[in-house]
C-alpha positions as CSV (number, residue, x, y, z in Angstrom):
1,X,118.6,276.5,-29.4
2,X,116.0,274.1,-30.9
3,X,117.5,271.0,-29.3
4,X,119.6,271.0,-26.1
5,X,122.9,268.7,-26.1
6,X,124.9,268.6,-23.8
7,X,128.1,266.4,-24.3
8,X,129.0,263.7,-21.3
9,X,132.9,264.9,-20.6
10,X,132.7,262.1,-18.1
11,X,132.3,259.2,-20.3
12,X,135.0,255.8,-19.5
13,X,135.9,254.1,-22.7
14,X,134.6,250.5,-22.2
15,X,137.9,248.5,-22.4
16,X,137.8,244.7,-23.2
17,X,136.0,243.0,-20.6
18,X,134.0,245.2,-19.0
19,X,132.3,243.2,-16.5
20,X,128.8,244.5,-16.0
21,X,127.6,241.2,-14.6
22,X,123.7,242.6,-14.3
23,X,123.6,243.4,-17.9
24,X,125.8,241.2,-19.7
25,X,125.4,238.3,-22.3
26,X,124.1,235.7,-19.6
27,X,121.7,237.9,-18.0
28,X,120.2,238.4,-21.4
29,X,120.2,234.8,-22.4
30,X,118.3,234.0,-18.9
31,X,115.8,236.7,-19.8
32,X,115.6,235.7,-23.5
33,X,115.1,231.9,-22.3
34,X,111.9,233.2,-20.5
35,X,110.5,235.6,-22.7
36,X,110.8,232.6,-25.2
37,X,108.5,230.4,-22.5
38,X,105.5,233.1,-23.7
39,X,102.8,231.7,-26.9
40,X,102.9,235.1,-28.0
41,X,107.0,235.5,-28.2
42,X,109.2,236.4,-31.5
43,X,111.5,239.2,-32.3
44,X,110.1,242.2,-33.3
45,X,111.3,243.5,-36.7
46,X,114.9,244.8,-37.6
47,X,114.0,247.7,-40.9
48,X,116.4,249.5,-42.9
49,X,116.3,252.6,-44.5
50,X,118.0,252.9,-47.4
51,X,116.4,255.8,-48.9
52,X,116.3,258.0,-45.3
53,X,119.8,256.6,-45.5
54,X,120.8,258.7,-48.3
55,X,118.5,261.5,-48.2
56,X,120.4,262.9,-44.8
57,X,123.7,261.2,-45.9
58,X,124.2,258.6,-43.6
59,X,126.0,255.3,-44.2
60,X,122.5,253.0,-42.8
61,X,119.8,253.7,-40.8
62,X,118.2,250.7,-39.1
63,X,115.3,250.5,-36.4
64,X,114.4,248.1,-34.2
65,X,109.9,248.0,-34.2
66,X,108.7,247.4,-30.8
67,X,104.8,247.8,-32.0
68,X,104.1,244.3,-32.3
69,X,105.9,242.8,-28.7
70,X,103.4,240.5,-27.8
71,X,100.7,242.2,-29.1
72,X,100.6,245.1,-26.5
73,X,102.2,248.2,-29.2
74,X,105.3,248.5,-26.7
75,X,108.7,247.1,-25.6
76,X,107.4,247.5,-22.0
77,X,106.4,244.1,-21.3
78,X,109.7,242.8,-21.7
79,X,110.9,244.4,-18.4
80,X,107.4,244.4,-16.5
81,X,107.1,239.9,-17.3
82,X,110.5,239.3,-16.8
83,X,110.5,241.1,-12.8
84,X,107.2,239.6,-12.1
85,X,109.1,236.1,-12.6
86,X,112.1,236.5,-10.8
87,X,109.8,237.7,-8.1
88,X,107.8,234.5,-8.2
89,X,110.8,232.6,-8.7
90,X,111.7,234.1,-5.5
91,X,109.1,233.0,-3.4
92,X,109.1,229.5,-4.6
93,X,113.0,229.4,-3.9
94,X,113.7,228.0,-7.5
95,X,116.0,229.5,-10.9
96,X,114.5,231.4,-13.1
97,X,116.0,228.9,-15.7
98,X,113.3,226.4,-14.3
99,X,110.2,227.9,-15.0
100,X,108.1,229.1,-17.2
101,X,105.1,231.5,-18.0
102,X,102.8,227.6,-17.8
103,X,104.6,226.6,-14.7
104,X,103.8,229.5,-13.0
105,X,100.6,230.2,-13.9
106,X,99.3,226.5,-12.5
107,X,97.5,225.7,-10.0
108,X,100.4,224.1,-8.0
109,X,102.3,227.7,-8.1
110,X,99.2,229.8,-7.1
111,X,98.5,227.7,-4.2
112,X,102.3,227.6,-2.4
113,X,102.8,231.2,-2.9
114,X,98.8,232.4,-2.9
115,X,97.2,235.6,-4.5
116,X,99.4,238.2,-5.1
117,X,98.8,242.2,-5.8
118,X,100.7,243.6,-7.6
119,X,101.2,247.8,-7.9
120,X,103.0,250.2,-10.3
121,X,102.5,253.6,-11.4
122,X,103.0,254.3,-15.2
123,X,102.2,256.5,-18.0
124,X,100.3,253.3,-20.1
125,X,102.9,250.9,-21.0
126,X,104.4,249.4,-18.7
127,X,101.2,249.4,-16.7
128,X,100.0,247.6,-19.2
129,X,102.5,244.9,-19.5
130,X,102.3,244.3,-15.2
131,X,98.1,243.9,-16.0
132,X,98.8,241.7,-19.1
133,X,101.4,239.5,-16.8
134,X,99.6,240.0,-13.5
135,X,96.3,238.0,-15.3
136,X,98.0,235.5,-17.3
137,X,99.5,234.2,-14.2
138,X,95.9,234.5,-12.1
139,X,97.0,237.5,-9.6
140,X,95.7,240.9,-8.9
141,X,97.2,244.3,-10.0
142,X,97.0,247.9,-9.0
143,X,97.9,250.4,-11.6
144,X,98.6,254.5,-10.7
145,X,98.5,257.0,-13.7
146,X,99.4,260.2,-14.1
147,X,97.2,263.4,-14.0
148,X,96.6,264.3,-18.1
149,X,96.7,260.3,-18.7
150,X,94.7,259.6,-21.4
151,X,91.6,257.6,-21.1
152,X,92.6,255.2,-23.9
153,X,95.8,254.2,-22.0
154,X,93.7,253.8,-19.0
155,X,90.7,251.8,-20.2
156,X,93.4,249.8,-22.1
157,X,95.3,248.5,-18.8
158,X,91.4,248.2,-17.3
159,X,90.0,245.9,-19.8
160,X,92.6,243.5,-19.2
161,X,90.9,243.0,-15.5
162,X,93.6,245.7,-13.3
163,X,92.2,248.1,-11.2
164,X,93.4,251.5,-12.8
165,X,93.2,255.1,-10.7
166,X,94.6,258.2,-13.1
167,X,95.8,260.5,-9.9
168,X,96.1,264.4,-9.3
169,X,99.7,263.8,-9.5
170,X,102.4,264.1,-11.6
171,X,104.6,260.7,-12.6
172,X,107.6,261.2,-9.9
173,X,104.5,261.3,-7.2
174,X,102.7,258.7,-9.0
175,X,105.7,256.5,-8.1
176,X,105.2,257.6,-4.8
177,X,101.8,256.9,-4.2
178,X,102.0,253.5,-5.8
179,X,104.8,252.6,-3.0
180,X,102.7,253.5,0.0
181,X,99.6,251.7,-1.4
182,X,101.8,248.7,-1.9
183,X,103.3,248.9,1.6
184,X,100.4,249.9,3.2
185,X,98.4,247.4,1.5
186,X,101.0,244.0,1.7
187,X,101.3,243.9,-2.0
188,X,104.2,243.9,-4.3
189,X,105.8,247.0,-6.3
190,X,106.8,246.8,-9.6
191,X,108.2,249.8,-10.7
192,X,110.6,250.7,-13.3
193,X,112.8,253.0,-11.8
194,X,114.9,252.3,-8.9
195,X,115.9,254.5,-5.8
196,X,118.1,253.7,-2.7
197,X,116.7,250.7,-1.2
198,X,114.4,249.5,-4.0
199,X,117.2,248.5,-7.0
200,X,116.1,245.0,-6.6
201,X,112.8,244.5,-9.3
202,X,114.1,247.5,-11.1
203,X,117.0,245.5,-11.6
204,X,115.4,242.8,-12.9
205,X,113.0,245.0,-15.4
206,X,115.7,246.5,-16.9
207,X,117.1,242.8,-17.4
208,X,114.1,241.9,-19.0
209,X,114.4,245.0,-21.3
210,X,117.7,243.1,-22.7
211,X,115.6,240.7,-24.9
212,X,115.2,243.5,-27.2
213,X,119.1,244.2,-27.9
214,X,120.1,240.8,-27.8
215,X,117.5,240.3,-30.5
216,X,119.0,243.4,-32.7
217,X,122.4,241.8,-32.5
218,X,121.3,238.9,-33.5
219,X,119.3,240.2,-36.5
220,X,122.5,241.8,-37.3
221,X,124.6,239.4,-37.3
222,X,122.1,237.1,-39.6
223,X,121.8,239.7,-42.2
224,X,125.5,239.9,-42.2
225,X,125.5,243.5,-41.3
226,X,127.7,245.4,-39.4
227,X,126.6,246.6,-36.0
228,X,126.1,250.3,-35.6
229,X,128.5,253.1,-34.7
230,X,125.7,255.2,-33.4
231,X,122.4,254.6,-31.3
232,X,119.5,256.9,-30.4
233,X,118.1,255.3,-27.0
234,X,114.7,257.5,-25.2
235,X,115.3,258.0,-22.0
236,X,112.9,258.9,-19.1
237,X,114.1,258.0,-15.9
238,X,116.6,256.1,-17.9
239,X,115.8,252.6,-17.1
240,X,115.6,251.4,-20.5
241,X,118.6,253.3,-22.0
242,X,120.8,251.9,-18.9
243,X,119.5,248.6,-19.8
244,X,120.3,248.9,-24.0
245,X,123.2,251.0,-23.1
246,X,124.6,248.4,-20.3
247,X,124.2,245.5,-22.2
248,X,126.2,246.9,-25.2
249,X,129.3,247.5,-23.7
250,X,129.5,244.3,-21.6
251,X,128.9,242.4,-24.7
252,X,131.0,244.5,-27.4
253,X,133.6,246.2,-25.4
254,X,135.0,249.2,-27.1
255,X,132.4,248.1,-30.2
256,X,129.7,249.2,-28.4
257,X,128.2,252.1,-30.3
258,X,128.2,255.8,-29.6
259,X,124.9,256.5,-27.4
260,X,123.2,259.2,-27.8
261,X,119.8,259.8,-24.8
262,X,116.9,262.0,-26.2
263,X,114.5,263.5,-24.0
264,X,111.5,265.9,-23.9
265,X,112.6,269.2,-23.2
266,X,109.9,269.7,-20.7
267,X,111.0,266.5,-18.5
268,X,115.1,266.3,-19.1
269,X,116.4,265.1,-16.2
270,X,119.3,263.0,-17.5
271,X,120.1,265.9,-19.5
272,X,120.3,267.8,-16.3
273,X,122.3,265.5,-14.3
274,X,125.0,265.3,-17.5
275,X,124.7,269.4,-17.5
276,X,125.2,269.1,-13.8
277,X,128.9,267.5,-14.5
278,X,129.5,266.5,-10.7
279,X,128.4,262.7,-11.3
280,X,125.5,262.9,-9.2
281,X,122.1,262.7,-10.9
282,X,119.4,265.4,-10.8
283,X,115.6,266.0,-11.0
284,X,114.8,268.2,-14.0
285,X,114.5,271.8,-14.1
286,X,111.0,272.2,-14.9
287,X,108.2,269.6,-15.7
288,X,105.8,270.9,-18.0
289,X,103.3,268.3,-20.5
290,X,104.5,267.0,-23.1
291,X,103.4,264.8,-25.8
292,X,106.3,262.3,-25.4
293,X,103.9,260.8,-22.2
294,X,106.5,257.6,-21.8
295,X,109.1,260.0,-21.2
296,X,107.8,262.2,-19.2
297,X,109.4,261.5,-15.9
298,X,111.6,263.9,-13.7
299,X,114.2,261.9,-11.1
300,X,116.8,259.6,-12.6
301,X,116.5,256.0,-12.0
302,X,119.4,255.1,-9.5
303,X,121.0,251.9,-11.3
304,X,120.8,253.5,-14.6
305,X,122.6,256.7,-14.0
306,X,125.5,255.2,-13.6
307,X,125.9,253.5,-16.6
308,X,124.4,256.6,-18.5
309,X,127.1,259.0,-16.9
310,X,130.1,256.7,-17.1
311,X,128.8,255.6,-21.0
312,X,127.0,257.3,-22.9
313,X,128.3,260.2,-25.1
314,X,125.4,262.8,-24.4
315,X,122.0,263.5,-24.0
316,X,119.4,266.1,-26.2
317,X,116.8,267.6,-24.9
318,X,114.0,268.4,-27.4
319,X,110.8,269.9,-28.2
320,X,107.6,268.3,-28.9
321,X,107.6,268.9,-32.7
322,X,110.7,267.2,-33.1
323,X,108.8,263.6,-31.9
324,X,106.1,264.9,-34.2
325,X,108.0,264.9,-37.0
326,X,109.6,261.4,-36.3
327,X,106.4,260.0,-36.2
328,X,105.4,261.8,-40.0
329,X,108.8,260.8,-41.9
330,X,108.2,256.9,-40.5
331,X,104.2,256.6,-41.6
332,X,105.1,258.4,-45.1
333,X,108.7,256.8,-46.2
334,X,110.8,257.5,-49.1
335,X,110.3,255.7,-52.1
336,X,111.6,252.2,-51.3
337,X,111.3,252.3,-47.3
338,X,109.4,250.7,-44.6
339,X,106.7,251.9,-42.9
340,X,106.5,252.2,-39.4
341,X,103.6,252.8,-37.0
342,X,105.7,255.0,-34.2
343,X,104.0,256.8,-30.9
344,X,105.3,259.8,-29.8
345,X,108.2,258.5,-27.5
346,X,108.7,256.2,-30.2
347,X,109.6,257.9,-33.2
348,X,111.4,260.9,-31.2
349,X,115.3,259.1,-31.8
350,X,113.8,259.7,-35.7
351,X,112.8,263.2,-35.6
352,X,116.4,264.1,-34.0
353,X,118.0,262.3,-36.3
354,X,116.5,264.0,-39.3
355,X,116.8,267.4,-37.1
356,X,120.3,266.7,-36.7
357,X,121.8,265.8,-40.5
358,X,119.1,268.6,-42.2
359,X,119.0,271.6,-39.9
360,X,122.0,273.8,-39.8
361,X,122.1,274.0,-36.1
362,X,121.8,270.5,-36.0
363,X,124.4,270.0,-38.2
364,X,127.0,271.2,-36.3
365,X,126.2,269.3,-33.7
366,X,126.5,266.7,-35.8
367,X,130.2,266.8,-37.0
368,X,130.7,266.9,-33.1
369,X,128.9,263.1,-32.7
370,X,130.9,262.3,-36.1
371,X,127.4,261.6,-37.8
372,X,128.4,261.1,-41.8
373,X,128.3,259.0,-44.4
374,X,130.1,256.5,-42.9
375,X,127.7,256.3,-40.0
376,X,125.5,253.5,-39.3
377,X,122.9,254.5,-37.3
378,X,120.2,252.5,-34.6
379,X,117.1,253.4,-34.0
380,X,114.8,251.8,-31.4
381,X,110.9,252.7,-32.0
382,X,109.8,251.7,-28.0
383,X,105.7,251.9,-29.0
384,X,103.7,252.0,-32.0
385,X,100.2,254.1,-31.9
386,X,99.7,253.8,-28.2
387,X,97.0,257.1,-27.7
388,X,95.4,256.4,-31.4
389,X,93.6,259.7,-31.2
390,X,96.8,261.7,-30.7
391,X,98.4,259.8,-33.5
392,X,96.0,260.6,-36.0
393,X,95.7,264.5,-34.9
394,X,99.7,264.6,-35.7
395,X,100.1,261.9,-38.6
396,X,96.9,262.4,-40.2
397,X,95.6,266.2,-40.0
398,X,99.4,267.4,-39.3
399,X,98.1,269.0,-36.1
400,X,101.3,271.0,-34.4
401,X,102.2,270.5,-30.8
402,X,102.2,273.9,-29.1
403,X,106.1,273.8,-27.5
404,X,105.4,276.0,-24.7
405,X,102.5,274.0,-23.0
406,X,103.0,270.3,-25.1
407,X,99.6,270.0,-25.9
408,X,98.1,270.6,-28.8
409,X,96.7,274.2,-30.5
């Protein structure tokens, strides 16, 4: 098969009321409120797709741009700002509610709590949002990337004044080595993914990831649209997908739409754990490149597997030229259509989609998901042109990503 799917025979329905106190409607207003505190805050654009819409016979098709958040080309900064103040809000003992990005950038702040380092490993992005945080607020950060990285990414988290080391390591041991230079060096892990006995400022990061969501429904409801029966959410180590995912079903019950997690083939690891069927999360099969770099990750993330396992309705696992072709349908729309600037991670919920209504394998497993005409279908583009020069080779010379090694030939 082309694309992998598994379907999630485990999945709860939500039922009215569905607590999920970390991810619910006033954890995303706290994180809203202090996203809000940031100069460079507004929501990112809601587009429709009217033309797409019709071409694959769908009811809508809507996406949610995450290449102009705060002027870094990815949603990562949500998560990565939001943790690094309710760590700060920590030490000083005080609500989140009370502060914001000025407060704790003064002078006042840095001298009760003092110079703070902070480390995370990362494929680009959300490295880049912990530098972009860590020097507004007058701190230090330490940034781990992994072997293949590509120098743009690197120089990109450098320039902002973090110290940036590309290791001989893939991401999973990236994570690694970013936790014992932390410990061994008394400074402060940010990492977004979680494991037993570090949920905490993973926790908060996917928190921070809310912003975005609320924001959709919120668009949603202004334009006097209804909210969508279907959603296409990226999933690496799953963080971000837990966080959409979570936040959904505590704030629309059995509204919440049907979730679909894509994945490289080459790095599936919720994929795995859903083919697994025994409830218990797994590392992926094999980890090979991929172009999808902000996906590319291998071991679960702890708090969002259960939220994937018990609600979402499956994962696919696909090949590179799948994101490839996401990325070529949203920078040459239809007639009457947006265009969107999408990276390779961003634009892969696209390329499935397309995959999915056009392709007769994909087809069928369409009728499964009950895609139709009827459908209305979300979209979340997570980066814009992140690695400009890879963007180019696929949007602008139509360069194909070889599937077996997920580089280019």
């Amino acid at each position: 098969m082309t694309i992998g799917f598994v379907e999630n025979h485990r999945k709860k329905e939500s039922g009215a009321g569905e607590p999920f106190e970390s991810f619910g409607p006033v954890e995303s207003a706290r994180a809203r409120r202090f996203h809000r505190s940031f100069r460079e805050y507004s929501p990112t654009p809601l587009v429709f797709f009217p033309a797409l819409s019709r071409r694959l016979g769908l009811g809508e098709i809507m996406l949610k741009d995450e290449s102009t958040r705060f002027g870094l080309n990815s949603f990562k900064v949500l998560g990565a700002s939001y943790a690094i103040g309710r760590f700060m809000a920590k030490k000083l003992g005080r609500p989140i509610e009370s502060l914001s990005l000025e407060i704790l950038a003064s002078p006042d702040v840095r001298a009760k709590i003092g110079e703070t380092l902070f480390v995370t490993a990362t494929d680009g992005n959300h490295g880049r949002g912990v530098a972009w945080t860590v020097a507004r607020l007058g701190h230090k950060a330490m940034v781990f990337m992994p072997k293949g990285s590509a120098d743009i990414r690197a120089n990109a988290i450098r320039v902002i004044g973090a110290k940036c080391v590309v290791t001989d390591f893939d991401y999973d041991d990236s994570v690694h080595l970013a936790e014992r230079y932390a410990r061994e060096n008394g400074g402060a892990l940010v990492q977004d993914t979680a494991w037993e006995g570090y949920e905490t400022i993973p926790r908060w990061i996917m928190q921070g990831y809310m912003t975005l969501i609320d924001e959709v429904l919120e668009q949603i409801r202004n334009r006097d649209k209804l909210p969508p029966t279907h959603m296409f959410l990226q999933a690496g180590v799953g963080s971000f997908a837990g966080a959409i995912l979570g936040h959904c079903v505590a704030a629309l019950g059995n509204d919440a739409p049907k979730t679909l997690l894509v994945e490289p083939r080459n790095a599936a690891c919720i994929h795995r754990s859903m083919e697994c069927a025994d409830g218990f999360p797994h590392k992926a099969a094999d980890m090979a490149q991929t172009i999808m770099a902000g996906l590319a990750c291998g071991e679960p993330c702890s708090i969002a597997w259960g939220i994937l396992r018990d609600y979402a309705a499956g994962a696919l696992s696909c090949p590179d030229f799948i994101a490839a072709n996401g990325m070529r349908i949203l920078a040459s729309p239809l007639f009457g259509d947006p265009q969107v600037v999408s990276g390779e991670s961003g634009a892969v919920g696209c390329g499935v989609l397309e995959y999915l209504m056009s392709a007769p394998e994909g087809r069928k497993i369409a009728r499964r998901l009950g895609l139709d005409a009827a459908s209305r279908v979300l979209l979340i583009s997570t980066e814009g042109d992140t690695s400009p020069e890879i963007y180019r080779k696929i949007v602008h010379y139509g360069a194909y990503p070889d599937p077996g090694r997920g580089v280019f030939e």
